[in-house]
LOKEGU-462469 format. One record per atom (N, C-alpha, C): x negated, y, z negated; residue in three letters. Coordinates in steps of 0.02 Angstrom, whole numbers, padded with zeros to 5 digits, always signed. Example, Ala and Ser with C-alpha at 12.3 -4.5 7.8 and 13.67 -1.06 7.14 Angstrom:
2
-00660-00284-00390ALA
-00615-00225-00390ALA
-00660-00165-00390ALA
-00642-00112-00354SER
-00684-00053-00357SER
-00645+00002-00394SER
This chain:
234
-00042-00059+00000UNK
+00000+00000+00000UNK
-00044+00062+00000UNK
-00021+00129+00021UNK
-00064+00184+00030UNK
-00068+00223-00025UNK
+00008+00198-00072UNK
+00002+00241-00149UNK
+00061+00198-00170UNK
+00080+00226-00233UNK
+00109+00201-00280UNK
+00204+00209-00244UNK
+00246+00178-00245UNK
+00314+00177-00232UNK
+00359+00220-00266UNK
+00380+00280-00253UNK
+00421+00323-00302UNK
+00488+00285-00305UNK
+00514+00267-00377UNK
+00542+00245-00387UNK
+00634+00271-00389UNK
+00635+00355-00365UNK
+00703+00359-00375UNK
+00750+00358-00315UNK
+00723+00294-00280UNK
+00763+00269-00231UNK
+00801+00208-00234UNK
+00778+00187-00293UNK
+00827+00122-00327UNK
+00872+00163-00343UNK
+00927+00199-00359UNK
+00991+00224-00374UNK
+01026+00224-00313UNK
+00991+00237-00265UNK
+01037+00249-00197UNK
+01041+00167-00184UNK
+01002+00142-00186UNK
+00997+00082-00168UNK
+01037+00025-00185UNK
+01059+00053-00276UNK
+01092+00002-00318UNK
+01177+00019-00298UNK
+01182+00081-00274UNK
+01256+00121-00266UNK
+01268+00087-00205UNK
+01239+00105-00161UNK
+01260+00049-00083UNK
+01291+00002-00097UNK
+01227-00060-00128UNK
+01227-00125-00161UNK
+01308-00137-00164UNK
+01309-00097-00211UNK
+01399-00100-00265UNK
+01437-00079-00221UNK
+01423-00045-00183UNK
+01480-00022-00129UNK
+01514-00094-00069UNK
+01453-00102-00055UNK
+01448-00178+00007UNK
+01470-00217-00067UNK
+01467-00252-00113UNK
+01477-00285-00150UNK
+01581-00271-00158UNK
+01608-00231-00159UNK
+01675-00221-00183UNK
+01703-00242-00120UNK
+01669-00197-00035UNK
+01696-00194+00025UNK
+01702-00307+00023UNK
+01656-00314+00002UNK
+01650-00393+00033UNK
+01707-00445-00027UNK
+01709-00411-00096UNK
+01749-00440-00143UNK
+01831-00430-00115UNK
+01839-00359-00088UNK
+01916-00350-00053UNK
+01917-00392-00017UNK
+01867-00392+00058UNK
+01870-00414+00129UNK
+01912-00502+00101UNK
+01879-00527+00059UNK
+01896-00598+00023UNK
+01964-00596-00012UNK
+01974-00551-00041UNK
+02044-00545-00059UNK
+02093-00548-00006UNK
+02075-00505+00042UNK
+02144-00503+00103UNK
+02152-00565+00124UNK
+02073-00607+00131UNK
+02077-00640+00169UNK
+02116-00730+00141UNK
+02101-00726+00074UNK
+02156-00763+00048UNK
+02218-00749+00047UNK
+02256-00663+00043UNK
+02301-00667+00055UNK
+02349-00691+00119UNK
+02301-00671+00185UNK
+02316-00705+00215UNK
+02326-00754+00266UNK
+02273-00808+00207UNK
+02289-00870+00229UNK
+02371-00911+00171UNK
+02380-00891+00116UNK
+02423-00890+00083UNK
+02497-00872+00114UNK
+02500-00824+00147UNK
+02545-00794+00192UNK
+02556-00812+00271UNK
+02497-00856+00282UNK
+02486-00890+00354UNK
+02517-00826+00396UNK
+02452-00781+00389UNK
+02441-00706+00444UNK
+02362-00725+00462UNK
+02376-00745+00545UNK
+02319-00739+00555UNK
+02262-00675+00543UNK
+02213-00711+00515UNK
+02159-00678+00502UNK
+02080-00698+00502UNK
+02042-00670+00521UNK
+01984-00682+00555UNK
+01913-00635+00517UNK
+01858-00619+00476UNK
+01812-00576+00457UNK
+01757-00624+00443UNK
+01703-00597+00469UNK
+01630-00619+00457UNK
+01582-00557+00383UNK
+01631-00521+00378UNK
+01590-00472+00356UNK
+01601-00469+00272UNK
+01642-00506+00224UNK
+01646-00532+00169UNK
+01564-00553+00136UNK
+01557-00628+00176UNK
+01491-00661+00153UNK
+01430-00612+00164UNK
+01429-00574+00208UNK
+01361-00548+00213UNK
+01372-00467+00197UNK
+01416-00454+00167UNK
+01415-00394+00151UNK
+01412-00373+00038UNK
+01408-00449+00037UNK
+01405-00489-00013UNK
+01327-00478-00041UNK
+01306-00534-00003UNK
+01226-00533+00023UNK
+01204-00454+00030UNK
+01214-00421+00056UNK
+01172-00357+00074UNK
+01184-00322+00018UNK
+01228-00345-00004UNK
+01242-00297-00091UNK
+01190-00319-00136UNK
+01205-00372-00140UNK
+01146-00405-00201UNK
+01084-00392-00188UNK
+01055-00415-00121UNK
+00976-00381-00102UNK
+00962-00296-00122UNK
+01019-00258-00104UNK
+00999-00174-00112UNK
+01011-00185-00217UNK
+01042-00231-00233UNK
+01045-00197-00287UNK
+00973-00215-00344UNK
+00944-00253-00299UNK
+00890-00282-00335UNK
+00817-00227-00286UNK
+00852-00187-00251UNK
+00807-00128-00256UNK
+00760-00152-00180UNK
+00778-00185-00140UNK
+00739-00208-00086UNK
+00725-00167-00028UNK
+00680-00157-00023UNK
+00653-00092+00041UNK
+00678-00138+00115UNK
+00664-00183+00100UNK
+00654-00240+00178UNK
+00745-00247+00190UNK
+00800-00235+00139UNK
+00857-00265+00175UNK
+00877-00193+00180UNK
+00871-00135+00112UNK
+00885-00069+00162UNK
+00875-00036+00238UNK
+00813-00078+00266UNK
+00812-00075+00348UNK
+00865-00118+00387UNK
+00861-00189+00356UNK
+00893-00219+00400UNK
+00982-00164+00415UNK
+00996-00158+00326UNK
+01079-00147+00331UNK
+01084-00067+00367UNK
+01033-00056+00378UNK
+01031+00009+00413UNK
+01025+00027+00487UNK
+01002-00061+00510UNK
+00997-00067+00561UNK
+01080-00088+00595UNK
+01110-00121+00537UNK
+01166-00173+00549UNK
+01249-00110+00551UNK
+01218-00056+00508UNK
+01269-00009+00502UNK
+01263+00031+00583UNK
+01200+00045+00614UNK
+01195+00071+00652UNK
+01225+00051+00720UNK
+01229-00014+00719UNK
+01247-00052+00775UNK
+01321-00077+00782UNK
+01346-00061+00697UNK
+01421-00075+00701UNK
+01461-00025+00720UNK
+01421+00047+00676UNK
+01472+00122+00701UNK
+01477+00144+00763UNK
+01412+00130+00826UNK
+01425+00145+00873UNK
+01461+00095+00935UNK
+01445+00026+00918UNK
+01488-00033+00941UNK
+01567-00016+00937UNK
+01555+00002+00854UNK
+01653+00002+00819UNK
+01683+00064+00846UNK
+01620+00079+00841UNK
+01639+00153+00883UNK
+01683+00147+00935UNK
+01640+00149+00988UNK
+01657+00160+01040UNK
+01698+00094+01076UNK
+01710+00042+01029UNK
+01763-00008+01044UNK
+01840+00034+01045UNK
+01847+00062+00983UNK
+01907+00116+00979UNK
+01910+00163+01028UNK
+01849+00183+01055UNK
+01848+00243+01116UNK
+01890+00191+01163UNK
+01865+00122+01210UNK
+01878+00103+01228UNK
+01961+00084+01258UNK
+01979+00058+01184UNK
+02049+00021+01159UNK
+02079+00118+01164UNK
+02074+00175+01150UNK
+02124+00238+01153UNK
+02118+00254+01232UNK
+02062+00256+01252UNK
+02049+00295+01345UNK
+02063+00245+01396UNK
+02035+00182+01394UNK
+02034+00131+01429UNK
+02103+00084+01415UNK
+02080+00048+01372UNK
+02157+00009+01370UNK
+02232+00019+01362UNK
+02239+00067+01355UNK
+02294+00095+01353UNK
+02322+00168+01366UNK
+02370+00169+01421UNK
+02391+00239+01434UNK
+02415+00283+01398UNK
+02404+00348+01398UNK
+02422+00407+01343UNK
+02502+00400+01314UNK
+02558+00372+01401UNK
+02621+00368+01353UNK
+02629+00326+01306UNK
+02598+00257+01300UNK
+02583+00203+01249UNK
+02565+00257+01181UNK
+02519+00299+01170UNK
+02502+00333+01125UNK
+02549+00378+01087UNK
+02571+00394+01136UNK
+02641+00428+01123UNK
+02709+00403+01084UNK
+02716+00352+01123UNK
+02766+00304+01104UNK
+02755+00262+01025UNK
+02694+00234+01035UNK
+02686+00197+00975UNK
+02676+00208+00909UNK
+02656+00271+00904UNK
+02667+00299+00831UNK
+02732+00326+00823UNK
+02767+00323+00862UNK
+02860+00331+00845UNK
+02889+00290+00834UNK
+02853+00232+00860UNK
+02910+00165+00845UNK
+02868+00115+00777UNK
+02816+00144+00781UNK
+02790+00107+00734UNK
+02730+00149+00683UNK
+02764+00202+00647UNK
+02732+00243+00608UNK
+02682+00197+00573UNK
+02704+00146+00517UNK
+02663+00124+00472UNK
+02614+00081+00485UNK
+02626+00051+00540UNK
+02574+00013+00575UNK
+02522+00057+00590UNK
+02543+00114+00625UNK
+02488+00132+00653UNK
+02439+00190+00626UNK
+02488+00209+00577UNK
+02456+00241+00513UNK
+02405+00198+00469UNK
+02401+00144+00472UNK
+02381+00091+00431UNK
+02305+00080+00463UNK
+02313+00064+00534UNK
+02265+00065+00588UNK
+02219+00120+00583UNK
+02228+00169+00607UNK
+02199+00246+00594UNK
+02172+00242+00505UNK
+02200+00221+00468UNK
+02168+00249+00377UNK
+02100+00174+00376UNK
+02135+00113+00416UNK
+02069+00059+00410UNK
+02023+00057+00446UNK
+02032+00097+00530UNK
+02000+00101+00565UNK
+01949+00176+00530UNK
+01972+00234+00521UNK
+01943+00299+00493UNK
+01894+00266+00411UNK
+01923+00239+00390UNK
+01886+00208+00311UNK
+01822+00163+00327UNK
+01826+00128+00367UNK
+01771+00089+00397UNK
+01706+00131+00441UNK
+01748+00171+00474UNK
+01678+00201+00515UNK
+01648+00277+00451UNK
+01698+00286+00421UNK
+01676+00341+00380UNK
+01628+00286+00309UNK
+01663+00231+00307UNK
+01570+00204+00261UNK
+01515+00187+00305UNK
+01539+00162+00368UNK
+01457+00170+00406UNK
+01414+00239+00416UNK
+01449+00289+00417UNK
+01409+00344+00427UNK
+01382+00340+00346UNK
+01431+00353+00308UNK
+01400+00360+00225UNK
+01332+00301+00228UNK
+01347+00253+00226UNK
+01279+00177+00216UNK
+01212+00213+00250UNK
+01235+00247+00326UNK
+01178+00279+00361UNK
+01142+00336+00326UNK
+01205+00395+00289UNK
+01167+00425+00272UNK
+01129+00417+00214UNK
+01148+00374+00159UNK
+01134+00354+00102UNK
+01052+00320+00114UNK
+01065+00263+00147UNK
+01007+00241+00174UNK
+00940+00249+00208UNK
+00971+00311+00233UNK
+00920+00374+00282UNK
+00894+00442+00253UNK
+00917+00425+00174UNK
+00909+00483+00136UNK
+00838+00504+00123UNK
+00795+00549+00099UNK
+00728+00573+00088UNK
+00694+00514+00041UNK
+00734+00522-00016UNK
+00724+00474-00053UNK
+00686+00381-00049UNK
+00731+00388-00011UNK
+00743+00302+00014UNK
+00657+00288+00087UNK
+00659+00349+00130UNK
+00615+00354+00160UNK
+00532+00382+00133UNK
+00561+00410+00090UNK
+00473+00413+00055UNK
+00456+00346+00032UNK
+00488+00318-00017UNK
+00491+00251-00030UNK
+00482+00203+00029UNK
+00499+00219+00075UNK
+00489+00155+00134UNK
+00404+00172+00163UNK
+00394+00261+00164UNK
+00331+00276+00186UNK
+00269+00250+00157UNK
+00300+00246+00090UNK
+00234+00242+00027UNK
+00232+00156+00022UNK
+00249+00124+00053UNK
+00264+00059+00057UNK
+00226+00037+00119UNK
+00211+00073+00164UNK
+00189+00041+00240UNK
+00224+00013+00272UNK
+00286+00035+00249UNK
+00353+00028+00298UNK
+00371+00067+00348UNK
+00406+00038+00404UNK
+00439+00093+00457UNK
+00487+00142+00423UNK
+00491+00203+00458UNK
+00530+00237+00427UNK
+00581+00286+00507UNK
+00562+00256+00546UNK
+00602+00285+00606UNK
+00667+00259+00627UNK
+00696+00296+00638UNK
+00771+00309+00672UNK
+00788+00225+00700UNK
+00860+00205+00671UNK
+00856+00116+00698UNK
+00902+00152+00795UNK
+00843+00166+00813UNK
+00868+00181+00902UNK
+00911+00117+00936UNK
+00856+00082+00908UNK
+00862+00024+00948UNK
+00923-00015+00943UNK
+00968+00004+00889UNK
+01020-00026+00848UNK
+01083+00013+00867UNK
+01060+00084+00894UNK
+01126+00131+00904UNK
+01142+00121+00990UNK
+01071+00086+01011UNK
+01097+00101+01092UNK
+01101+00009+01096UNK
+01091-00024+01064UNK
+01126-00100+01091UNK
+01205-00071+01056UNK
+01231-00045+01016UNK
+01287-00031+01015UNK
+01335-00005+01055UNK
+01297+00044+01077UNK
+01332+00083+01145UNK
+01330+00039+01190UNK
+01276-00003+01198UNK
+01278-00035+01261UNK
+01333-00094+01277UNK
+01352-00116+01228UNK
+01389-00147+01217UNK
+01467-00125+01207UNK
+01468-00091+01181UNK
+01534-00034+01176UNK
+01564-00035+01277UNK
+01497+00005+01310UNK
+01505+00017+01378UNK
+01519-00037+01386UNK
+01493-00106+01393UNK
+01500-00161+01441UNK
+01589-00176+01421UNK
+01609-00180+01364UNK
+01697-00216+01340UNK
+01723-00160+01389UNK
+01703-00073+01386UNK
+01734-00040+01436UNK
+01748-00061+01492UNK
+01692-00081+01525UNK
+01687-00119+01602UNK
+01737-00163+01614UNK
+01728-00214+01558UNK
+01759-00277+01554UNK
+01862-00270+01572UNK
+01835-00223+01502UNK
+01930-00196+01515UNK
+01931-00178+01568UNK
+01916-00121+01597UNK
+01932-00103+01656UNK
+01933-00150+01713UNK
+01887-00197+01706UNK
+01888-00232+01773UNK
+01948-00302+01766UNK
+01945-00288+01704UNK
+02025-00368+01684UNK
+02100-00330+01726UNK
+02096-00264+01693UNK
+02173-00214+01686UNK
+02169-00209+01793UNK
+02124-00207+01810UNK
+02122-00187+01901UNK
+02109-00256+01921UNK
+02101-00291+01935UNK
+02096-00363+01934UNK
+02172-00402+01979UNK
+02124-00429+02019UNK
+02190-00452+02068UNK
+02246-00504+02042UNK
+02236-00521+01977UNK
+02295-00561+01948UNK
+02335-00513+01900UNK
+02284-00455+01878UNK
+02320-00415+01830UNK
+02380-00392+01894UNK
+02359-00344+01905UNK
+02401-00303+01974UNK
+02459-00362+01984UNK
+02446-00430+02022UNK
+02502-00472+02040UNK
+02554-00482+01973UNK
+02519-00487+01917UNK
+02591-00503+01853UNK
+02620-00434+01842UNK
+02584-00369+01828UNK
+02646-00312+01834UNK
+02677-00312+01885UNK
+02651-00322+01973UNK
+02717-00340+02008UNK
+02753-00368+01975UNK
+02765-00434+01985UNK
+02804-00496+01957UNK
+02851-00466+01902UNK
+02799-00438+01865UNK
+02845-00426+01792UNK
+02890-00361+01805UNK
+02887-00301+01852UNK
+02905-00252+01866UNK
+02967-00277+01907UNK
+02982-00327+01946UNK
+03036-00344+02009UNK
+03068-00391+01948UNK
+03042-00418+01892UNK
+03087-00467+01848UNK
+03158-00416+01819UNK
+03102-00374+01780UNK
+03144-00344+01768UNK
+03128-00255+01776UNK
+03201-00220+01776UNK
+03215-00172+01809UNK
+03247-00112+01741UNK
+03195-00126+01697UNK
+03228-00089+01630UNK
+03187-00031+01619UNK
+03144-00002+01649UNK
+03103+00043+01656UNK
+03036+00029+01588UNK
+03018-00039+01599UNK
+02943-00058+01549UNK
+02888-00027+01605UNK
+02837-00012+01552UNK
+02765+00011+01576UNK
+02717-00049+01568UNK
+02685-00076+01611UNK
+02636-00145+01599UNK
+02576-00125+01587UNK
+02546-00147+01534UNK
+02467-00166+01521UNK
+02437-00221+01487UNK
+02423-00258+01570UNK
+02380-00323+01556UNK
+02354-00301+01482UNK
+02318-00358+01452UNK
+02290-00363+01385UNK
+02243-00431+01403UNK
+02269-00471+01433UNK
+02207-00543+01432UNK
+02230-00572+01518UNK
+02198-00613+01552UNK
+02190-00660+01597UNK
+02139-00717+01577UNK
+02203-00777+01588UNK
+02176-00849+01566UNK
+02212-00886+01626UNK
+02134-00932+01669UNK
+02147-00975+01714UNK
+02145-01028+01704UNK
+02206-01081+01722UNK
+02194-01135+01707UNK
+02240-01184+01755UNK
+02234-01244+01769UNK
+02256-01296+01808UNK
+02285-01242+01869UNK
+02240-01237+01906UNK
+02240-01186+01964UNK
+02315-01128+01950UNK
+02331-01093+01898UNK
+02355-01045+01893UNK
+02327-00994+01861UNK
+02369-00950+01855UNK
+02331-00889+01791UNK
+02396-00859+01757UNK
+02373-00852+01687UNK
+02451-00841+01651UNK
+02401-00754+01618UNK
+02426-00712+01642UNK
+02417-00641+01610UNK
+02466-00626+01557UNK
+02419-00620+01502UNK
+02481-00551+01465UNK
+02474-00495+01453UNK
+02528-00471+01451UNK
+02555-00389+01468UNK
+02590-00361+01387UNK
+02568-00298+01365UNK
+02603-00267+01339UNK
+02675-00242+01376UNK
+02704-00252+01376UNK
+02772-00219+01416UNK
+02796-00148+01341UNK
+02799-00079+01382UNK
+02841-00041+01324UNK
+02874+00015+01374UNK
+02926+00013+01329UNK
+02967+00095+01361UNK
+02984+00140+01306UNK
+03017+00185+01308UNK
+03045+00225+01269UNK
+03061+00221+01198UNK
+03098+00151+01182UNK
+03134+00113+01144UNK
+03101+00060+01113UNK
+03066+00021+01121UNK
+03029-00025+01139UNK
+02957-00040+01166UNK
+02896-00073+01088UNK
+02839-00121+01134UNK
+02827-00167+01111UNK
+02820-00228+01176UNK
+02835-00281+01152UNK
+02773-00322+01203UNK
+02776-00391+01181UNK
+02727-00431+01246UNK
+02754-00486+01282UNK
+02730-00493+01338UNK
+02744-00553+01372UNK
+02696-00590+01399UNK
+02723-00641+01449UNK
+02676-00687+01491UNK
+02692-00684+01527UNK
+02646-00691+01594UNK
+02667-00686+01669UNK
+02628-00754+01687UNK
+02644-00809+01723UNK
+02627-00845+01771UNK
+02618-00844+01831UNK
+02545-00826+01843UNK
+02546-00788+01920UNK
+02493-00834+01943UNK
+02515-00874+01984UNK
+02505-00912+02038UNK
+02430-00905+02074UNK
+02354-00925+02088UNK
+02308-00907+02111UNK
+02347-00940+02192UNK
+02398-00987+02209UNK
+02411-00988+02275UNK
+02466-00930+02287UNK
+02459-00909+02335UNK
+02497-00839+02360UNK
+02583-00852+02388UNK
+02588-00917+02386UNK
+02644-00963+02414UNK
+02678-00986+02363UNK
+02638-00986+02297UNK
+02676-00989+02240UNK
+02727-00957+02232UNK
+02803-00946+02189UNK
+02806-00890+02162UNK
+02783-00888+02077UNK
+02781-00810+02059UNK
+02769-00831+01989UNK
+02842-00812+01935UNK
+02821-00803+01883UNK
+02866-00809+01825UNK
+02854-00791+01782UNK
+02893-00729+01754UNK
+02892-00688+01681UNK
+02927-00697+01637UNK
+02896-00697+01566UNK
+02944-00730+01496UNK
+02976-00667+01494UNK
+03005-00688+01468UNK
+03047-00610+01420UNK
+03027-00575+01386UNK
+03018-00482+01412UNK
+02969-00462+01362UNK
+03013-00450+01285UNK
């Protein structure tokens, strides 16, 4: 080492800790609730947010990089996944519409989606603090910007953009909003959401919403052109 380790970077360190420690004790709570409630549910970020607590709280220079690396790559990923899912996947009247028909949902969305990226910035800045970096300096540790962590995020962010975009324009997407548009004649707005091929067909689903109403369906759209296809009820 080049000198001695100033030590008042264990407080920031131990506060994180406890912070990732509660986020990962909830994440486990929901997630029994619901499997109890049989609501699907899906999180990786319980166990290791667990883990990254206990390492910072035992004062570790080596996992404050990693989780700094890991925050960096989630806020601009999580980021710009939400950029994505508001500009890309869905049209402005959808935006419009859906917080009218479904205030609490989507109030709910916005306070978990806003609470999550507002502790990744906090973890960043906490972690990126003077403190924490003299301590990493006086250590013969790196102490530079996790770059490398903010642009595989973006980069990745961009590519699901692509992806969407190229599913939603996509010559099976286009054929099931036909299909689903000549089914029915109730004035729904279509947005593909997935394409899945299988035993030489493709079954798309569609958000279908109007005015009144958003709801989903399935379209069976035919990869032979001689087919016809077939829409569930949205």
């Amino acid at each position: 080492m080049s000198g001695s380790v100033p030590a008042d970077y264990q407080p920031i360190l131990r506060r994180v800790g406890n912070v990732l420690i509660i986020v990962g004790v909830l994440d486990i709570g929901v997630l029994i609730y619901c499997i109890l409630a049989d609501i699907g549910y899906a999180s990786s970020i319980n166990i290791l947010a667990l883990i990254a607590g206990w390492l910072l709280r035992r004062s570790r220079l080596g996992a404050a990089r990693l989780v700094t690396q890991a925050a960096a790559f989630i806020l601009t990923a999580g980021g710009g996944a939400v950029l994505v899912l508001v500009v890309v996947g869905f049209p402005p009247e959808f935006w419009l519409i859906y917080p009218r028909l479904h205030p609490i949902q989507f109030l709910s969305l916005v306070a978990v989606i806003g609470a999550l990226l507002a502790l990744l910035v906090w973890i960043l800045r906490e972690l990126r603090s003077p403190p924490v970096l003299q301590a990493r300096a006086a250590a013969e540790r790196s102490t530079s910007p996790p770059r490398v962590s903010f642009g595989l995020g973006i980069a990745l962010a961009v590519l699901l953009g692509v992806g969407v975009f190229g599913m939603q324009h996509s010559a099976p997407a286009i054929k099931a909003m036909s299909i689903a548009g000549k089914t029915f004649a109730n004035g729904y707005h279509y947005v593909p959401l997935g394409v899945q091929r299988a035993a030489g067909r493709t079954v798309v689903r569609l958000a279908a919403f109007n005015k009144d109403e958003i709801r989903t369906m399935s379209v069976d759209s035919p990869t032979d052109p001689a087919q016809p296809g077939t829409a569930g009820q949205p």
